[in-house]
C-alpha positions as CSV (number, residue, x, y, z in Angstrom):
1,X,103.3,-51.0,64.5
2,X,105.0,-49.6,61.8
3,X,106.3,-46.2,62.0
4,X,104.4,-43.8,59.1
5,X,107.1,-42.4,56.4
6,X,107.8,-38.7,56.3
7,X,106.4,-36.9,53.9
8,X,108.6,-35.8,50.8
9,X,106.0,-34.7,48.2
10,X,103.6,-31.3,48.4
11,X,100.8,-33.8,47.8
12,X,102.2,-36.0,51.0
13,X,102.4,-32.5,53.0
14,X,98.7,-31.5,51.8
15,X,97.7,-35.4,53.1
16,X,99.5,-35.6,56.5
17,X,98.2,-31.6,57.5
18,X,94.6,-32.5,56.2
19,X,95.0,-35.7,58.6
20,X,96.4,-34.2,61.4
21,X,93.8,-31.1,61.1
22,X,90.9,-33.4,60.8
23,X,89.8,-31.3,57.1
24,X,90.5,-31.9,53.7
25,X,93.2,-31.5,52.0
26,X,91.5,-28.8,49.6
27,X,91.4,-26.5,52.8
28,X,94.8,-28.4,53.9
29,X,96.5,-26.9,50.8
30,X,95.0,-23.4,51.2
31,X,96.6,-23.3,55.1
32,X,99.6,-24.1,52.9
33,X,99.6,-21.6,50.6
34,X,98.8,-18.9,52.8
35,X,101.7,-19.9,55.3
36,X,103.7,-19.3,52.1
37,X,102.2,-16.1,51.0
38,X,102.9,-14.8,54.7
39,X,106.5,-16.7,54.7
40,X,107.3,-14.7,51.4
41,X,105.9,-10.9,52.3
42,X,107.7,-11.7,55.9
43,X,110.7,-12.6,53.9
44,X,111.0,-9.2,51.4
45,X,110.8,-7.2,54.5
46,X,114.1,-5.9,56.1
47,X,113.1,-7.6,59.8
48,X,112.3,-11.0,58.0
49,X,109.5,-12.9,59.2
50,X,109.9,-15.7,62.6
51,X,108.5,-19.3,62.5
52,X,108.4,-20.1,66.4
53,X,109.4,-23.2,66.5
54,X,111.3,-23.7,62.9
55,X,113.0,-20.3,62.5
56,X,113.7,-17.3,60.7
57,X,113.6,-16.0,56.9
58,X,115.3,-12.8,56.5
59,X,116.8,-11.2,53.3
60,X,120.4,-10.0,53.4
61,X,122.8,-8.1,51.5
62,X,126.1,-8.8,50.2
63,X,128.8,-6.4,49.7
64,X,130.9,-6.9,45.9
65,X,134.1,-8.7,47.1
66,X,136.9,-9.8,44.6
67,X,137.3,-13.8,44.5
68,X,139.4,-15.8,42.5
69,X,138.4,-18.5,39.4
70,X,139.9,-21.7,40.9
71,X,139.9,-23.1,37.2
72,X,143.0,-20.1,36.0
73,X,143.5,-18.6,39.2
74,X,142.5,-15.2,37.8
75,X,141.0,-12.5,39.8
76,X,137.6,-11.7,39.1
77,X,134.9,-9.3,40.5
78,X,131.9,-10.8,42.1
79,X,129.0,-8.2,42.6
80,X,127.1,-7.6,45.5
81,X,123.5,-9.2,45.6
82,X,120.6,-9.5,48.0
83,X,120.1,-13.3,49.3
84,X,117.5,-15.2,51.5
85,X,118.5,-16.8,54.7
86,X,117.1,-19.1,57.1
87,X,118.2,-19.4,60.3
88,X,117.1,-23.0,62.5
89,X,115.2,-22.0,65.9
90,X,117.1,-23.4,69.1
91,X,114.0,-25.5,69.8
92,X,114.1,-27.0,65.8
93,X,117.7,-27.9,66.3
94,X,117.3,-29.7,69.6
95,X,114.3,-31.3,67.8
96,X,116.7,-32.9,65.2
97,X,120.2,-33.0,66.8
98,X,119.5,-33.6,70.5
99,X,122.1,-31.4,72.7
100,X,125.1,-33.1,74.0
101,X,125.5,-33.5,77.7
């Protein structure tokens, strides 16, 4: 038996979640825009928002540091700026990249 491909597309997401919820993929594709709503208000918040199982969006500031323009070798300023981070959950990474023994 052939092994089902992984889905790359939104539309192949909406299809495997409406197949594995038993519903359609109209009410497949609202469960996935509301996980995403609540992913992005979790996100803007300072304690970030946990995925049990997948991990953790959190927003983080960077401090303005000087770097250096590897083109001339000139010293430039780089400002600070707020960023998005996800961090893998122990149980996602062992999912993926089995620990070694």
């Amino acid at each position: 038996m052939a092994k089902k491909a992984t889905p790359r597309t939104k539309s192949e997401i909406m299809t495997a979640l409406a197949e594995a919820g038993g519903i359609e993929k109209k009410q497949a594709a609202a469960v996935y825009q509301a996980l995403l709503d609540i992913a992005y208000a979790g996100a803007k918040s300072k304690e970030g928002i946990m995925l049990p199982g997948l991990g953790k969006l959190i927003k983080q500031d960077r401090k303005a540091r000087k770097g250096r323009n590897p083109a001339t070798g000139e010293e430039i300023k780089i400002p600070k700026k707020t960023v998005v981070k996800f961090r893998l959950a122990k149980a996602c990474k062992d999912a993926i990249v089995p620990p070694k023994k």
